[in-house]
C-alpha positions as CSV (number, residue, x, y, z in Angstrom):
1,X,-5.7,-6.2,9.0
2,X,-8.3,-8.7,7.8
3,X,-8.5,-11.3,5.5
4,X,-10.5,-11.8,2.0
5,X,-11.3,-14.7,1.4
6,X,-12.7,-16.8,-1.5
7,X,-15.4,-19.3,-0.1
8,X,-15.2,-21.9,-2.8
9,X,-11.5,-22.2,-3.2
10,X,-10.6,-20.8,0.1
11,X,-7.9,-18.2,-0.8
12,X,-6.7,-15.8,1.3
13,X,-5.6,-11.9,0.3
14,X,-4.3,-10.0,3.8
15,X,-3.9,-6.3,3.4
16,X,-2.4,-3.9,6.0
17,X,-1.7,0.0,5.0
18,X,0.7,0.9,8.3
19,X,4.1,2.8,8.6
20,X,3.0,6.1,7.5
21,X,6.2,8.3,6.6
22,X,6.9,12.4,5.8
23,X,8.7,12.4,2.5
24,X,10.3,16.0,1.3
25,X,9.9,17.0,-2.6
26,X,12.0,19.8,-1.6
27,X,12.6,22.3,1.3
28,X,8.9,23.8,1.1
29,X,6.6,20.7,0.0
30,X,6.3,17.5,1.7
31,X,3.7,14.7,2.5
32,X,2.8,11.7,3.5
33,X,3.0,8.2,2.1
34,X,2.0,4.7,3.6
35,X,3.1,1.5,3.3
36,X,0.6,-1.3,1.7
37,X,1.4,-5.1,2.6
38,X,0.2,-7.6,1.0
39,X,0.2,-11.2,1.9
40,X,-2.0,-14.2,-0.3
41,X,-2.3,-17.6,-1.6
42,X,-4.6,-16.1,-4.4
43,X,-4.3,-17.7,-7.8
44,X,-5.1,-13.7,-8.8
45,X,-1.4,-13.0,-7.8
46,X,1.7,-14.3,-9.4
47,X,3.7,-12.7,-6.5
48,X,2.5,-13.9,-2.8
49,X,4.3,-11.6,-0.9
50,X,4.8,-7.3,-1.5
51,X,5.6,-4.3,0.3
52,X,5.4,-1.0,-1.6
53,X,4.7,2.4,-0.1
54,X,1.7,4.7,-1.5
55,X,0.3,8.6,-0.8
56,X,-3.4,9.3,-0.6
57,X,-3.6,11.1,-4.2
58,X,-2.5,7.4,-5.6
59,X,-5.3,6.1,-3.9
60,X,-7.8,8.1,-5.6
61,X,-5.9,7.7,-9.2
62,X,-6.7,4.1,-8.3
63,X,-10.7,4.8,-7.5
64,X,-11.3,6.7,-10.5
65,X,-9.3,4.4,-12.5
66,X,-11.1,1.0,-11.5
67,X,-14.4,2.7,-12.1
68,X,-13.3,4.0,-15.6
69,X,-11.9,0.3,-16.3
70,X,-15.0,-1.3,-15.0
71,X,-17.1,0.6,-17.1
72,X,-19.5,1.3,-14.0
73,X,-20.3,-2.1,-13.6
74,X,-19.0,-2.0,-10.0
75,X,-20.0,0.4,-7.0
76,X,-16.1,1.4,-5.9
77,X,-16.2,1.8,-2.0
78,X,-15.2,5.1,-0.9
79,X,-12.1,7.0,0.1
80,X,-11.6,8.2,3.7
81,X,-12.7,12.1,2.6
82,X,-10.1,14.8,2.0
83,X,-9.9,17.3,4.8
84,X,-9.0,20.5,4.4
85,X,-7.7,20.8,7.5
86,X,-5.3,17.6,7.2
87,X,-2.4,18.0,9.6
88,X,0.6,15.5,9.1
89,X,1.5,16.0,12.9
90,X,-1.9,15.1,13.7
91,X,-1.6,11.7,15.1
92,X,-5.5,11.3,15.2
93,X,-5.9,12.2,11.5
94,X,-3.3,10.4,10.2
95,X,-4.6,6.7,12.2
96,X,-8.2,7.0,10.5
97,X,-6.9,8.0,7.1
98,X,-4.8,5.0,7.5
99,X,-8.2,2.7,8.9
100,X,-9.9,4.4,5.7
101,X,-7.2,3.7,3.5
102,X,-6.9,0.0,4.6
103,X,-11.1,-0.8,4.7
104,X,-11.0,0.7,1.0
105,X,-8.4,-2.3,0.0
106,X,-9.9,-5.0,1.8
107,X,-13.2,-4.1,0.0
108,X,-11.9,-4.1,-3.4
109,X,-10.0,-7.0,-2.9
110,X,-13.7,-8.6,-2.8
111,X,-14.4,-8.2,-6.2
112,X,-13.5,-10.6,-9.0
113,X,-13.7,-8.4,-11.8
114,X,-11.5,-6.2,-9.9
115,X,-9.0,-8.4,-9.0
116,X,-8.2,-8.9,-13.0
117,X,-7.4,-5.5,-13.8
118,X,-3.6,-4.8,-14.3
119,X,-3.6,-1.3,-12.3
120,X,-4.5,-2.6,-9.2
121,X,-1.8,-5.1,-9.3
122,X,0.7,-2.5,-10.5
123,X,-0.6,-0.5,-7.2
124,X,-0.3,-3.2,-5.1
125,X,3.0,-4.9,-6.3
126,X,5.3,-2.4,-8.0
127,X,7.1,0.7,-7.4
128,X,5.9,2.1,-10.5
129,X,4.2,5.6,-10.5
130,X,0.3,6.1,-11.6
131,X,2.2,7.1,-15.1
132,X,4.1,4.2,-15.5
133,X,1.2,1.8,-14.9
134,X,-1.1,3.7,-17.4
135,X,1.7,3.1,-19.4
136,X,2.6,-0.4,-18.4
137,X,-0.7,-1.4,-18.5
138,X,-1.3,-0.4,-21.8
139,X,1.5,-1.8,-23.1
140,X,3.2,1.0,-23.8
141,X,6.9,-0.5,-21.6
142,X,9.3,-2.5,-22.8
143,X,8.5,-5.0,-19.3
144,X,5.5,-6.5,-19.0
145,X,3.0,-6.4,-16.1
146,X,4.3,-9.4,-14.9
147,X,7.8,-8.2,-14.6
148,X,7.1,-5.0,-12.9
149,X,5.5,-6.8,-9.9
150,X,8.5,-8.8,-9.9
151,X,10.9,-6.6,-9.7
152,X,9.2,-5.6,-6.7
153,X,11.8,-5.6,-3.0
154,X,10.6,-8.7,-1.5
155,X,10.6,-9.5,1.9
156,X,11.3,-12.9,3.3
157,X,9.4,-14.8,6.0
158,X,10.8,-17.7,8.1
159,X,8.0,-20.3,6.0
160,X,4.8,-20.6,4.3
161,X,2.7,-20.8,7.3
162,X,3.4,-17.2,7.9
163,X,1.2,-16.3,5.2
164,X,-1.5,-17.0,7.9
165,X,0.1,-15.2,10.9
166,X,0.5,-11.8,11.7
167,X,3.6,-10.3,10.2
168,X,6.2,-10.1,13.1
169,X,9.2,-11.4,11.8
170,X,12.2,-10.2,9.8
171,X,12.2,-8.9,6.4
172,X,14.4,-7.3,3.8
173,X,13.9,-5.9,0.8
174,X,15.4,-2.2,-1.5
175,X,14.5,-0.3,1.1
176,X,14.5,0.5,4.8
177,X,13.4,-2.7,6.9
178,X,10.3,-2.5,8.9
179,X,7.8,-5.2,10.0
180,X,3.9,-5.4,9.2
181,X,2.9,-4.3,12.4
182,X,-0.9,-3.6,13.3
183,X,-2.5,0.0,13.4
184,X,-2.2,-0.1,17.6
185,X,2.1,0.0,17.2
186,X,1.8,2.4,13.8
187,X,-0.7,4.7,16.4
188,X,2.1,4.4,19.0
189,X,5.0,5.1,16.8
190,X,3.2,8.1,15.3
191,X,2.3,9.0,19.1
192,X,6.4,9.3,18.9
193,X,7.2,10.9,15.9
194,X,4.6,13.7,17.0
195,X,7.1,14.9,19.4
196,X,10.3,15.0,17.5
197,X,11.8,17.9,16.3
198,X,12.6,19.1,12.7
199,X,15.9,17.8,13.0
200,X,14.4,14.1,13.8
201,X,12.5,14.4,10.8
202,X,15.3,15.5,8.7
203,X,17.0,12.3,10.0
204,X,13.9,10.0,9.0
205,X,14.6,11.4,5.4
206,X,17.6,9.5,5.0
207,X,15.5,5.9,5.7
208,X,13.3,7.3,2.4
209,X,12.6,5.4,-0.6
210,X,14.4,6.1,-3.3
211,X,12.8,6.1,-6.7
């Protein structure tokens, strides 16, 4: 986790990508999906606190999006790089896609002109898929930008001041319950889930999200 923040108005944007899940299509295809907390006292943000869950390939419609939007006035950081050879019971691979993942967020989350571009909230802050915030954003929905990130699960924190902490406490929100842990606990729970069975994974498809 680390926090951006703005030097002259000291605002703070916190960004984890943990809690990285198997979610089944169907009997043959599945894959991977991460969850993306976000906690700020941004004036950028109408909503201070999210928790959504996104897959690598939404992570690079967001990339090449931003740089089409910015009209190449901004050098995008890069993606952790697509291997080939990706394994999603390889604990190793999945913890520095996650690192990757995360470093890409914070960076963008530097950049002004970023920050006022309707995607990247709609990534950060809604369930929508990468369809429905081309669509959204253009204003092509009957809601508005603005009520897609608030229809958002919330989670709820015990006061304010825990905007500033690390995220240990209780939360609810649409879906399953899990806390904003740091990469080490993600690393150990994946460390876990390595050596479960297919049954065991069959059983963490019930705690999916459902769209």
């Amino acid at each position: 986790m680390k926090e951006e923040t703005n030097s002259t108005e000291n605002q703070v944007i916190s960004v984890w990508v943990r809690d990285p899940r198997i979610q089944k299509n169907d009997f043959w295809h599945a894959y991977l999906d991460y969850e993306i907390c976000l906690h700020t006292d941004s004036v950028c943000f109408t909503k201070k606190i999210s928790r959504v869950r996104r897959r690598f390939s939404e992570f690079v419609w967001l990339r090449q999006k931003l740089q089409a939007n910015s009209l190449l006035l901004v050098h995008l950081p890069e993606l952790p790089p697509k291997n080939p050879f990706f394994s999603m019971s390889n604990v190793q691979q999945i913890s520095d896609r996650m690192k990757g993942l995360q470093t890409f967020l914070e960076q963008i989350l530097q950049n002004p002109l970023l920050l006022s571009d309707s995607c990247l909230h709609l990534f950060l802050q809604s369930q929508l898929s990468v369809s429905e915030i081309e669509a959204c954003a253009a204003g092509k929905t009957h809601y508005s930008v603005a009520q897609a990130v608030q229809r958002c699960g919330r989670r709820r924190f015990h006061s304010d001041k825990d905007l500033q902490r690390e995220p240990s406490m209780s939360c609810d929100s649409d879906s399953e319950c899990s806390d904003c842990k740091d990469s080490e606990h993600t690393t150990e729970d994946l460390t876990t889930n390595r050596a479960m069975s297919s049954a065991s994974l069959d059983v963490m498809e019930a705690g999916q999200r459902k769209d």
